[in-house]
N, C-alpha and C positions, 0 to 999 in steps of 0.2 A: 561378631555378633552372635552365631550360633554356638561360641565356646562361652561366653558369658549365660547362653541360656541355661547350658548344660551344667555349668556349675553352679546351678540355683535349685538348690533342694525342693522347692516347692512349684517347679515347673516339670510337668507331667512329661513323659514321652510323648506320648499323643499331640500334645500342647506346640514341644520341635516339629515334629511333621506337619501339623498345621503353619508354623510359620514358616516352615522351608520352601511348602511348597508354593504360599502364595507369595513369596520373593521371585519365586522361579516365574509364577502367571504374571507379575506386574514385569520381571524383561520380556517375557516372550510377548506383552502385549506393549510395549516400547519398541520394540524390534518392528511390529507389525505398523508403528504411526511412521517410525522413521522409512519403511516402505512404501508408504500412503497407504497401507491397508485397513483404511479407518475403521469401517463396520465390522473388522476380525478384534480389533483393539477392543473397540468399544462394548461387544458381547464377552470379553474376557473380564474386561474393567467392571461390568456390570457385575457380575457374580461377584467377586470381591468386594465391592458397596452393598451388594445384599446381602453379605454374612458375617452375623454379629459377630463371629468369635475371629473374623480379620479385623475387629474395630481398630486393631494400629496402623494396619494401613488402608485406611477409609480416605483422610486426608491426600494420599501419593494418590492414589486409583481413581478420586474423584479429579483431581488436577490434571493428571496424563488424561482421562476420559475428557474433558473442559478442551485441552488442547486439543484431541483429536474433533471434536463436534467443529472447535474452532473453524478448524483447516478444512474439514467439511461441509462449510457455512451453513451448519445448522447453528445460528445464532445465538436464540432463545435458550436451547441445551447447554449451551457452551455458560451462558449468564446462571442457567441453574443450578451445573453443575461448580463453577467459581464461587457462585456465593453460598455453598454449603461450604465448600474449603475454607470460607471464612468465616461461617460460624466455629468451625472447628478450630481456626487460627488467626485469628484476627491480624497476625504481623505475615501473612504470606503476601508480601508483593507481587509475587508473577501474577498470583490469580489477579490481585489488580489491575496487574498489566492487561492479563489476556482478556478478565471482564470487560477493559475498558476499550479493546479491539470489537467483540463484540458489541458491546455498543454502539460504535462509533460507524459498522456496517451496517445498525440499522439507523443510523443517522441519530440517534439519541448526544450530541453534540454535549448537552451540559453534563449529564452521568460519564459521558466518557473522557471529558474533561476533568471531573472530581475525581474519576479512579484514579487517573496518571498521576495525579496529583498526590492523592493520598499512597500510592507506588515510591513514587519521588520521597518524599515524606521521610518512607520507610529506609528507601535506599537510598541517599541521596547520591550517590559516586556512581549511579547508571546511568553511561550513555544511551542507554535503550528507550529506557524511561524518559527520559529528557528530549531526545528525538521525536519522541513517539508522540509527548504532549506539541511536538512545535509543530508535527504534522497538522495537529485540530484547528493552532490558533491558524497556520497558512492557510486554511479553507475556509475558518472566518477571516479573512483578511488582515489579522493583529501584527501584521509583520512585524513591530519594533517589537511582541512581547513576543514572538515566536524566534525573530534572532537570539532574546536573553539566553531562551534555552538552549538554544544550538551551540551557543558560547558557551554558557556552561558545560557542554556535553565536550567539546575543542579542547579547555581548559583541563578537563580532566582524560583528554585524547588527542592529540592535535592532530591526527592523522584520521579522525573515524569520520569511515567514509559516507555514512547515515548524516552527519551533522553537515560535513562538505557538501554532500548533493544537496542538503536542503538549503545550505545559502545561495547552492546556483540556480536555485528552483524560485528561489525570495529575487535574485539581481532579473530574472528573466519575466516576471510577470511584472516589476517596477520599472521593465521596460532598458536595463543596463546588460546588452544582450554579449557585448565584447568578453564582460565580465565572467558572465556566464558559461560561455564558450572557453574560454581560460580556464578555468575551474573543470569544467566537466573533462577536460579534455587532457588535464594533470590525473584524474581519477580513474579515466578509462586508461591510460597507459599503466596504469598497476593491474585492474581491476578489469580484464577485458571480457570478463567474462558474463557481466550485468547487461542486461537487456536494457532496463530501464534508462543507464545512463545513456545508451545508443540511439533511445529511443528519445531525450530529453534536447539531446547533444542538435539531435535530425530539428529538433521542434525549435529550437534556437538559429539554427542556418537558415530555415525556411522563413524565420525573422527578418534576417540578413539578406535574404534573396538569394541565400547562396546553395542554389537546387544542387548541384552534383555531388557537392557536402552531405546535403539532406537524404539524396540516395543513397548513397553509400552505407551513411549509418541507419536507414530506415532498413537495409537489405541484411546490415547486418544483425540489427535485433529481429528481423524476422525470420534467419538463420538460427539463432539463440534461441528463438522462442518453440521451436520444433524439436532443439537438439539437447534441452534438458531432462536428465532422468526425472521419474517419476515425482518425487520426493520436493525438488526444486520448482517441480509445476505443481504450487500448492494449490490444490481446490479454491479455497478462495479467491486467488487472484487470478484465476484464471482468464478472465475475461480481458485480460492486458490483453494478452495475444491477439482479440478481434482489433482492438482500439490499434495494433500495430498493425495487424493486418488493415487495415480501414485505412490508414494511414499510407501505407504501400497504395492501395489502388489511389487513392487522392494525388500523392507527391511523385509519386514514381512512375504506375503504368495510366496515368489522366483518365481516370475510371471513378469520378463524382458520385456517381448513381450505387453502386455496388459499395463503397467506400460509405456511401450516408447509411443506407441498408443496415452495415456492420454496427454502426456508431449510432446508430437508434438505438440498435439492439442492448448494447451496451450499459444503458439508463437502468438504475436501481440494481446495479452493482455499486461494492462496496471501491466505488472509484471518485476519484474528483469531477465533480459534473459541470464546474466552472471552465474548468479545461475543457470536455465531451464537447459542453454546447458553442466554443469559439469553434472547435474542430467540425460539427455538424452545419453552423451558419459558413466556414472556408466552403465545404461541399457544396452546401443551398446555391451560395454567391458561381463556383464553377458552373453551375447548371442553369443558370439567369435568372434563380428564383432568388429576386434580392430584395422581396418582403418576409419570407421564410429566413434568410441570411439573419437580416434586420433583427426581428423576434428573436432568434436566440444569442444574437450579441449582447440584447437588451438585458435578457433573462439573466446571462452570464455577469454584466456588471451589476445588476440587482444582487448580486449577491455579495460579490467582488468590487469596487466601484473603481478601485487602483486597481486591475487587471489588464495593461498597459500594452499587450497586442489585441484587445477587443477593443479598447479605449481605439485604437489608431482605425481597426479594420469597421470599425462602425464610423469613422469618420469619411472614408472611403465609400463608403455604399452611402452613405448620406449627400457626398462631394464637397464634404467640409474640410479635406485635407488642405492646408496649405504651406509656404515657400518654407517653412521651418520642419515639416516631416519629413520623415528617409522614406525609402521607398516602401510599402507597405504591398508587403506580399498576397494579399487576397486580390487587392489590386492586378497587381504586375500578371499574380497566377491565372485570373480572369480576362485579364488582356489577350494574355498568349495563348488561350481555347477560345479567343474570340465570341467571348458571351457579354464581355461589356460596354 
């Protein structure tokens, strides 16, 4: 690139130095996102955006600044700075993408639906894209349109492990928990390194009633979750590690109280709240508050209606269970701290 400049009669000396050197400020502030050092990124990226005579790369500097805001859940920033890069290019998918994550942390469901959408559009052969939308439709409950995209995303991957978890994520909240456990349990022997699938795998046993399964991998995503460099503990999702930790005092050290504390806390993070609130009403139910239980089982299929461990655990706290149910762990876990 800089031999092409040089050989253009009508570009200035001056003219190379300016663009050498802001190639040089857009890695050095690449370097800084990829060490989570957002706010060093972000004040490098900004001068670049304010100076007309880098107008070529306005576009690269607002998108790298868009992703660092991202990861910093500064949300709002992250949708401003995206959709300038799309005045400037209407065909850049990522910003799509990444606009549509922001979004979608502040719950704006349809706009973050339309991004992925128009992402896909652009790129259609992105497993990223196609996952990312099946995420949306699984928190609306669209299961059959959120499998289309997973399939699509298999068919163009059969191995990507983004699409796999999300079918073990679709068989466990429709209540096919064998399934599930199969699947998660092919992924963590590659892939041992993922918190979340430890953390899914645990949430699936505890289905089954099968606690020292559920320990294991509740200890081990809580191991995971302290022993990741910087960079993997993205800012945004950070708040995983309470909901696991939460989960530890609940399933592991029989600590209700401490455990609901964490998972309160956790509400209007950019998490699934359908999940949160079955997980807050297990707690309520451990501590014999099983009108508090109740209310957030309710709240949870209000949103979810096929959410098929509240579907069972509200039938439990109700004492609608009958001869055709398996054993329903809020139940059982309730039993054995003798609160029901």
């Amino acid at each position: 690139f800089v031999r092409v400049l040089l050989s253009d009669p009508m570009v200035k000396e001056y003219e190379y130095v300016q663009v050498l050197s802001t190639r040089c400020q857009i890695e050095i502030a690449r370097k800084h996102v990829d060490e989570g050092e957002f706010d060093d990124a972000i004040q490098i990226l900004g001068t670049i955006v304010d100076d007309a005579a880098a107008a070529l790369y306005h576009e690269e500097a607002l998108r790298i600044r868009g992703g660092a805001f991202l990861d910093s859940r500064r949300w709002t920033r992250a949708i401003e700075d995206h959709s300038r890069v799309l005045e400037i290019n209407p065909t850049n998918s990522n910003s799509y993408n990444e606009r549509a994550l922001a979004y979608r942390s502040l719950k704006e469901e349809a706009r973050s639906y339309d991004d992925f959408t128009r992402a896909i559009e652009l790129h259609p052969k992105s497993t990223t894209y196609l996952t990312n939308r099946a995420v949306n439709l699984i928190t609306q409950g669209q299961y059959d349109r959120a499998m289309a995209d997973i399939h699509a995303a298999l068919a163009l991957e059969q191995d990507d492990v983004n699409g796999l978890h999300l079918l073990s994520k679709i068989d466990y909240e429709l209540g096919d928990y064998r399934t599930a456990l199969s699947t998660l349990t092919r992924l963590i022997s590659v892939h041992k390194d993922r918190r979340s699938l430890f953390m899914d795998r645990a949430l699936v046993s505890v289905e089954l009633c099968e606690w020292e399964a559920a320990t294991n991998d509740l200890r081990a995503a809580r191991k995971l979750a302290v022993s990741l460099p910087p960079i993997q503990q993205r800012a945004a999702y950070h708040k995983t590690s309470e909901i696991i930790e939460g989960c530890c005092l609940m399933f592991v050290d029989d600590m209700p109280g401490p455990a609901l504390e964490l998972l309160l806390n956790a509400f209007g993070n950019p998490i699934d709240e359908t999940k949160l609130r079955y997980l807050c009403g297990h707690a309520y139910a451990l501590q014999g508050r099983f009108e508090h239980a109740k209310e957030q089982f309710q709240m949870a299929l209000a949103a979810r209606p096929q959410f098929a461990p509240c579907q069972r655990a509200l039938r439990a706290i109700c004492g609608d269970l009958d001869e055709n149910d398996e054993e329903c762990p809020v139940l059982k876990h309730t039993q054995r701290l003798q609160h029901f």
